[in-house]
Structure formats: structure tokens, C-alpha cells
N, C-alpha and C positions, 0 to 999 in steps of 0.2 A: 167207354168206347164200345158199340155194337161191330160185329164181326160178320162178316155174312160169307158162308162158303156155297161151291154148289156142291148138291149130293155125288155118290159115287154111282155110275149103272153098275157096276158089281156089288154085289153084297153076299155079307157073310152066311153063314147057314146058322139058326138058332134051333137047338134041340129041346131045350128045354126052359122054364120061365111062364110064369103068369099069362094069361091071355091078353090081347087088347082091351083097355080099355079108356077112351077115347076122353072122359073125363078128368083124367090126369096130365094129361100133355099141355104142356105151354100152351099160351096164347089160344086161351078155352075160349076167344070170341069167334074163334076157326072153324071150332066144333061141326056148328053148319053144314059148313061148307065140307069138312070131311066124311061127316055123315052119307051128303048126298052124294059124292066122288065113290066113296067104298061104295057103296049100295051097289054104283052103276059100275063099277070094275069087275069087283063079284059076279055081278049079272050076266056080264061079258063073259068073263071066264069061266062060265059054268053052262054054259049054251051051247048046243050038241053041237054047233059047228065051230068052237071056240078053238080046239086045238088042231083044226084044218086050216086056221087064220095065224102062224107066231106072228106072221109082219105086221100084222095090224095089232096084233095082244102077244107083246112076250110074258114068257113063263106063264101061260095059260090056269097051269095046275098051282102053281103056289101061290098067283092070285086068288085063285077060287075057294083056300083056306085062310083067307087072310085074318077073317073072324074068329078063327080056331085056333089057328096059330101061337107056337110061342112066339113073346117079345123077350129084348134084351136092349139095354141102355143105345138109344143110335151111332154113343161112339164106338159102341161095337158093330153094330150093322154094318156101319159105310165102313169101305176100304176103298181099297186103289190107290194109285199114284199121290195124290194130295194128302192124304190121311196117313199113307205110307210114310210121307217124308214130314208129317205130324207127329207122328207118333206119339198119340198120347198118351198109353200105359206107360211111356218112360218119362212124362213130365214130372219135373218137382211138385210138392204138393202143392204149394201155394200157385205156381201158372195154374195147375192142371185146374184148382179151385175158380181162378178166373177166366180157363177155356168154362167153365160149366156155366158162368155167369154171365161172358160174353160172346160167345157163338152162337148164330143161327143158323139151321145148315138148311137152303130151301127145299122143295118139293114138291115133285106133282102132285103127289097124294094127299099131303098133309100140308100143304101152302109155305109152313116154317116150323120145324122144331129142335128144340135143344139138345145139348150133347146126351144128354141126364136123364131123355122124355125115353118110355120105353114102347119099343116098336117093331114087331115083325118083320122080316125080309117081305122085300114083295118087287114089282114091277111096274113103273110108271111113268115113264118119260114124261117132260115138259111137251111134249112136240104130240103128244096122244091124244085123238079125240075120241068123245065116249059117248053111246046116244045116254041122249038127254041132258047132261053138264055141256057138252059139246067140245070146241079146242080149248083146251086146260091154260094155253097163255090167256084166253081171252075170259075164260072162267075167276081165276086168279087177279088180272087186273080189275073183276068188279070188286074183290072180293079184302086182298091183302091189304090196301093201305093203309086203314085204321089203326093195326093190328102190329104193320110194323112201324107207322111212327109212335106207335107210343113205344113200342120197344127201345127205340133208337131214342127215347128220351130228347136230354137238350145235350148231347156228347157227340164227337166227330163218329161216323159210319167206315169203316174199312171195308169194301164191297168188293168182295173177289169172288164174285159168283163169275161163271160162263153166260155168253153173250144170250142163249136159250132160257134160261134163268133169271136173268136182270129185265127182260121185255114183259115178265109177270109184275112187275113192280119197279117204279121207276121216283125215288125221290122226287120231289115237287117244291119249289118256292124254296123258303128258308133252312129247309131240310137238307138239298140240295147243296147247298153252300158247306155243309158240315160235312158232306161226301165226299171220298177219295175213292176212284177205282183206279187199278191198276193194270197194263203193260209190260209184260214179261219183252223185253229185246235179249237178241245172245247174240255179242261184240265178240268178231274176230279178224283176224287177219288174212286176207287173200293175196298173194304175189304182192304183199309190202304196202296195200290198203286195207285201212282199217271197215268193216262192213257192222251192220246192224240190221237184225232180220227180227220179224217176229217169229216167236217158239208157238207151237201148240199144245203137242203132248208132254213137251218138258216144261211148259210154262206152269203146271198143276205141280209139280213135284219145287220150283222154286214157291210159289204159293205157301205150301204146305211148310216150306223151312220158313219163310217168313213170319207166318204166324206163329210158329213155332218159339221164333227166337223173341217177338215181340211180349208172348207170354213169359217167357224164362227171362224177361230185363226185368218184368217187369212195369212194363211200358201205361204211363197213366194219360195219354195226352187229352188237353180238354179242349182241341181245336185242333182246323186240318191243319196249319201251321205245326204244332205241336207233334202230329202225328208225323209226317214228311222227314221232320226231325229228328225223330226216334230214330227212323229208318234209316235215317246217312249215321245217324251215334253207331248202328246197328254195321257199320262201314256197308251199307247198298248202296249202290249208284241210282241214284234218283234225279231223272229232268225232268220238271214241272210244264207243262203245256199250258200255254196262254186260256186265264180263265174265262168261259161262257157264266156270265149270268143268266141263274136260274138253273143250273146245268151241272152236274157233278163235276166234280178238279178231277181231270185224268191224269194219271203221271207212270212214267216209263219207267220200270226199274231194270237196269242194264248189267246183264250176269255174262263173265266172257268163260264159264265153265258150266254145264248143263246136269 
């Protein structure tokens, strides 16, 4: 099973740790493409009018040391809401072994990298356009999909990226079929009717426990079937949405506590 989260925009502060470098990180057919992304971030960032622009370049200055910079493992980088209620320093060893094996956490900068890949703090939204790469979704969809179906091998996809994130890369054909994204809903009771809303910022912290628990089962599923499964064994409320062919299975998971 591939896993796919989306990054955190907060990140940690790295003091200390090796420098980048770019030849060690997963899915070294990226390389490329991260080459030419950093070059023109830095470039941005380091251009006298650079810290006159945050809107268009946040964190001006700690882009601008990206090359310089320490790294540290990106399960330590990303934090926030998702990763908070991941917690991965508290996984048993054997999940924690298979968050390393099976998560991809996406990225403007880096396209995709693993929990394990070592990487600077920095700033890069999906939504950033850069001269020269230009808008980073649309840099990305020439760019990712080689890269991640061989990731995702022949095993179902859990894609819990955000909606900013999933439009860089969009399964295809028989791929697609082994793809579940999911639907955070929060059921509750209004004057004696039952309601179902979509969450936004709470929907990142259910995420995070999801995957969470689906590492700590243990969970091996080797189809969507199989995976949807885990998830109600997992006692989640899970309603399946009528399948598109060619189209990832979407399905709702229904939490009445946030």
C-alpha cells in the first residue's frame, strides 16, 4: 500500500544536520526537476526586491539558504495538525518501519519525498509560480507521473493529499481503480436531526489518526476492497460513493467527534 499525505506549510526549524543533497532523496528520477525548482526559488529569494514581495515568496530568507542549510529526516520537518495527530515518534517500531516504507508526503519543491529522505525547512506552496518553472501544478503534472506509478507499484493507493496537491498528479487508467481518496464528514445532531458537513481544518487531524492506526494494525490490504476494510475493522464509518470508471473510489469517512 502507497500512502500519500499532503506536506505541512509549517515547518520545523533545523539547526543542525548535513547539507542538502539532492542525490539521496527518493525517487532520484525527480532530481531534474528539483534542480531546476531550487535554482529558481533561490533566485527568487535572493533578488533585492525579494523580501519587498512575502505574498508572492514567503519566507524570503530561508529560502535563499536552502543550499546551505541544514536538513533533517522530513518526518521531522512537517508538522501541523496531520502529522500532530500522527505522531510519529510515538509509533511502535514495526508501523513506524512501514510509515518509512509507505508514505509519500507531496511537495512543491521536491514533487514527492519519504518520511526517511533528508531535507531543509523551506517554503513552497503548490499554488507558487516561479519565473521560468512557471505554476508548480502545472510544472509537476509534466513532471510526476512516471515517478509515482512506479511507486505505487501493483498495490491499492490511500491518497489523502489536499485538493491543491492531488491536481499535480492525478492517477490514470488502471491505477485509478487501486485509488481510494477520502472525505472527512462530522455527524451530528441539530434540534433532533441528524446533519453531515464537510470538516476542513479538523479533517487533517482525523487523516493523521487514520493513518496512524492503519500503521499500528498493521494493515496489509492488497486492494481497494481490502483497504475500505481495514478501515470499518478500524470501527470508521465508511460510505463508499458509486464507482467512476477510470476515476479514483472516493469514500466518506464519518467521525461524530472532531
Amino acid at each position: 500500500m502507497l500512502i500519500l499525505l499532503p506536506p505541512s506549510e509549517r515547518k520545523a526549524d533545523v539547526r543542525a544536520g548535513r547539507r542538502l543533497d539532492l542525490t539521496r532523496l527518493s525517487l532520484p528520477e525527480l532530481n531534474p526537476a528539483r534542480e531546476e525548482l531550487l535554482d529558481a526559488l533561490v533566485a527568487l529569494a535572493t533578488a533585492p526586491d525579494a523580501s519587498a514581495a512575502p505574498a508572492v515568496l514567503p519566507e524570503p530568507a530561508r529560502n535563499a539558504r536552502l543550499r546551505q542549510a541544514a536538513t533533517t529526516a522530513a518526518a521531522a520537518v512537517y508538522t501541523g495538525v496531520l502529522y500532530e495527530a500522527l505522531d510519529l515518534a510515538t509509533l511502535p517500531a514495526p508501523a513506524l518501519r512501514a510509515a518509512r516504507r509507505q508514505v509519500l508526503v507531496s511537495s512543491g519543491l521536491w514533487g514527492a519525498v519519504r518520511l526517511t529522505d533528508r531535507i531543509p525547512p523551506y517554503r513552497c506552496p503548490i499554488g507558487l509560480t516561479l519565473p521560468g518553472p512557471g505554476a508548480l501544478t502545472a510544472y509537476w503534472k509534466r513532471v510526476l507521473a512516471p515517478a509515482m506509478e512506479s511507486a505505487a507499484g501493483d498495490g491499492p493507493v490511500l491518497d489523502l493529499r489536499s485538493a491543491a496537491y492531488a491536481a499535480a498528479w492525478t492517477p490514470r487508467g488502471e491505477l485509478a481503480g487501486r485509488t481510494v481518496t477520502v472525505r472527512v464528514l462530522h455527524e451530528r445532531e441539530v434540534d433532533g436531526v441528524v446533519t453531515r458537513s464537510v470538516v476542513s481544518h479538523f479533517n487533517k487531524a482525523t487523516k493523521g489518526r487514520l493513518v496512524r492506526d492503519l500503521l499500528t494494525a498493521g494493515a496489509r490490504p492488497r486492494g481497494v476492497d481490502e483497504l475500505v476494510t481495514a478501515l470499518r475493522d478500524l470501527k470508521y464509518t465508511v460510505l463508499e460513493e458509486p464507482v467512476t470508471p477510470g476515476r479514483p473510489r472516493r469514500v466518506d469517512v464519518v467521525v461524530s467527534q472532531l
